[in-house]
KOLVEX-159235 format. One line per 3 residues: number of its first residue (from 1); their letters; for each residue x, y, z of C-alpha. Coordinates in steps of 0.02 Angstrom, whole numbers. Example, Ala and Ser with C-alpha at 12.3 -4.5 7.8 and 13.67 -1.06 7.14 Angstrom:
# KOLVEX-159235
1> as> 615,-225,390; 684,-53,357
# end
This chain:
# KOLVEX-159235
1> xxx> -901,703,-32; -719,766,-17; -622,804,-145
4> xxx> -423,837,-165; -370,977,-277; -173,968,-338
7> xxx> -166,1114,-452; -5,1251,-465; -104,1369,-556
10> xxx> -144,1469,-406; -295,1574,-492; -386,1431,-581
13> xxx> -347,1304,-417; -445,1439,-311; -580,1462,-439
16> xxx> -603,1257,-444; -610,1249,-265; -755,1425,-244
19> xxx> -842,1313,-395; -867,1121,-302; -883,1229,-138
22> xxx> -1030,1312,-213; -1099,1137,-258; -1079,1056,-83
25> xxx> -927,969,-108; -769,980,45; -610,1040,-37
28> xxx> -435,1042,-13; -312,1140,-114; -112,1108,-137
31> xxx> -7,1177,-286; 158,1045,-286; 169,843,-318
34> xxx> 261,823,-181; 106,895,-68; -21,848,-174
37> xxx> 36,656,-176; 72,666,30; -114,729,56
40> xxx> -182,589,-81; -96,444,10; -208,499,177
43> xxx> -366,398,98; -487,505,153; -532,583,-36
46> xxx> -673,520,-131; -616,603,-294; -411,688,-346
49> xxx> -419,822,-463; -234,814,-527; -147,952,-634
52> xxx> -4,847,-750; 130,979,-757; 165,1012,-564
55> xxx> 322,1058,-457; 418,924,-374; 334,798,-448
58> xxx> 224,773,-592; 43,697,-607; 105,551,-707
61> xxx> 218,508,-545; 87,549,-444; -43,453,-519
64> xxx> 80,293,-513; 129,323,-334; -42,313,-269
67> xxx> -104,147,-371; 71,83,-308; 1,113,-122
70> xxx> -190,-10,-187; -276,172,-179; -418,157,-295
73> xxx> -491,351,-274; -541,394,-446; -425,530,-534
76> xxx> -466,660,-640; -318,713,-737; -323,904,-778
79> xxx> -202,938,-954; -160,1068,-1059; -87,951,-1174
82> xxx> -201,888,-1303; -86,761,-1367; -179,568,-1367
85> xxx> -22,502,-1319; -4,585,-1167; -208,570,-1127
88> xxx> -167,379,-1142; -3,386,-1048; -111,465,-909
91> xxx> -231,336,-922; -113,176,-914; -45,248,-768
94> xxx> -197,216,-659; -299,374,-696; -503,356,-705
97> xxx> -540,514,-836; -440,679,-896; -494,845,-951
100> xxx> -424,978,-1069; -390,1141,-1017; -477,1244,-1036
103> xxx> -639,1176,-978; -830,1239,-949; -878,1219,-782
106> xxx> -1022,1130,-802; -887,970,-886; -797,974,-727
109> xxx> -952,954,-615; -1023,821,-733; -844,728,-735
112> xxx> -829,721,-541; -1026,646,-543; -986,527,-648
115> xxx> -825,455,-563; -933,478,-399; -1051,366,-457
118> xxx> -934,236,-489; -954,142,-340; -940,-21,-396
121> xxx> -786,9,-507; -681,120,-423; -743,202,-266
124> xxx> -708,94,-134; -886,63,-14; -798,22,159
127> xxx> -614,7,230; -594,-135,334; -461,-166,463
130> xxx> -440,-354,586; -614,-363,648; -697,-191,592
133> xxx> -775,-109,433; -801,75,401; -954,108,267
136> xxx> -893,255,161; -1087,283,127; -1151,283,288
139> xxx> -1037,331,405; -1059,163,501; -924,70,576
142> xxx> -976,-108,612; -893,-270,702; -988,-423,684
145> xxx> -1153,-390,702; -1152,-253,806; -1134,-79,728
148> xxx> -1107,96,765; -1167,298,671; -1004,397,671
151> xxx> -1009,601,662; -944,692,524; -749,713,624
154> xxx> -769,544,674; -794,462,531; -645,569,424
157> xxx> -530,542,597; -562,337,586; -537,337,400
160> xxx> -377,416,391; -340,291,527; -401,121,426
163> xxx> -324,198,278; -159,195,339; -179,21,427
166> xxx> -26,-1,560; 58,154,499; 67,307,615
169> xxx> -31,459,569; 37,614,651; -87,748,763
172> xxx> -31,862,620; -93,774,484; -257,735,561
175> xxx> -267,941,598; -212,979,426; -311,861,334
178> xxx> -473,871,416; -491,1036,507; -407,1115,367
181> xxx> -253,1222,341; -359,1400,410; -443,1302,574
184> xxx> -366,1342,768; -409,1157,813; -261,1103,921
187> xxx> -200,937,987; -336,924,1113; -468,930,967
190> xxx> -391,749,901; -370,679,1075; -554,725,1108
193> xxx> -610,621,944; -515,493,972; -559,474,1149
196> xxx> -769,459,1073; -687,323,939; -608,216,1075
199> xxx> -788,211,1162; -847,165,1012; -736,42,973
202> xxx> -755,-58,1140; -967,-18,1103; -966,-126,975
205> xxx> -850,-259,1049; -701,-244,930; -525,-303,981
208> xxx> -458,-181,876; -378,-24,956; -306,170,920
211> xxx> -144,167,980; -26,331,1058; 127,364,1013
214> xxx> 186,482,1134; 219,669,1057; 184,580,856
217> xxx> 15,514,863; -84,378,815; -133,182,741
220> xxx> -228,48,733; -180,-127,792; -244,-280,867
223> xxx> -180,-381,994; -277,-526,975; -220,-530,791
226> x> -44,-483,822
# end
């Protein structure tokens, strides 16, 4: 599971990501709204962990911004404030859950299980796109009946992809958001994944393709749906 730290608190953002590293989880860390909300809208988060009082832009904005976009990753709202007007503010915005700082560690854990678990309620099960679906538990991408096992890159690469539909999603992005900010991978990396997804793609006998734009990089679209 991957989850999506936005946190300005530089010391207690690193301990939260050391603690759901320790139990398994993939993390990324950013410390403004303005980051935090760009690496949210990339779909490929099972659960946010969202500080309220951020730079740029807050977590109330935040929270709005991505419901606004039909994102339904749960959010866990992270707030110093312990007023139950702005808990329920929070909540009417679109966020799943909050928690009060400061917090055992053991609460966090047990929040992010829970909203995990909420498959049928928030977590989304598969991303479809024209003639394809992506199973966010399996890792299988299907068209029809036929139906193909994705790797670990594949599978984040073609989600970012079928969560941003039509819309172009830069090499940079895919490096950034799925190698991570410390990895060396390089251009060729992506073109090498996608090059296994288009084979997979024409295995299964989907019309749907992954798209170049020269020196930006890539989407999905269908010409026999166009």
């Amino acid at each position: 599971m991957r989850i999506l730290v936005v946190e300005d608190e530089v010391r207690l953002a690193d301990t939260i990501e050391q603690l759901l590293k320790d139990n398994k989880y993939a993390v990324d860390v950013v410390y403004d709204g303005e980051a935090g909300l760009d690496w949210a809208l990339s779909g490929i988060y099972d659960v946010i962990l969202l500080d309220i009082m951020l730079p740029k832009l807050n977590g109330f904005e935040i929270v709005r911004a991505i419901r606004a976009e039909k994102l339904d990753t749960p959010i866990l709202l992270l707030t110093a404030r312990t007023e139950t007007s702005d808990k329920v503010h929070g909540l009417d915005c679109g966020a799943d859950d909050y928690l009060t700082k400061p917090f055992a560690s053991d609460e966090l854990l047990a929040r992010v299980r829970a909203l995990s678990r909420r498959k049928g309620e928030v977590i989304l099960n598969e991303l479809a796109f024209s003639d394809i679906t992506l199973s966010l538990s399996s890792y299988t991408l299907s068209c029809g009946s036929k139906s193909v096992r994705l790797g670990p890159k594949e599978f984040d690469v073609m989600r970012m992809l079928m969560a941003n539909k039509t819309n172009i999603v830069t090499k940079e992005d895919l490096i950034l958001k799925i190698w991570g900010t410390e990895s060396d991978a390089e251009d060729n990396n992506v073109e090498a994944y996608i090059s296994f997804l288009r084979k997979k793609l024409f295995y299964i006998g989907s019309s749907v393709q992954i798209s170049t734009v020269r020196k930006v990089g890539y989407h999905l679209e269908d010409p026999d749906n166009a």
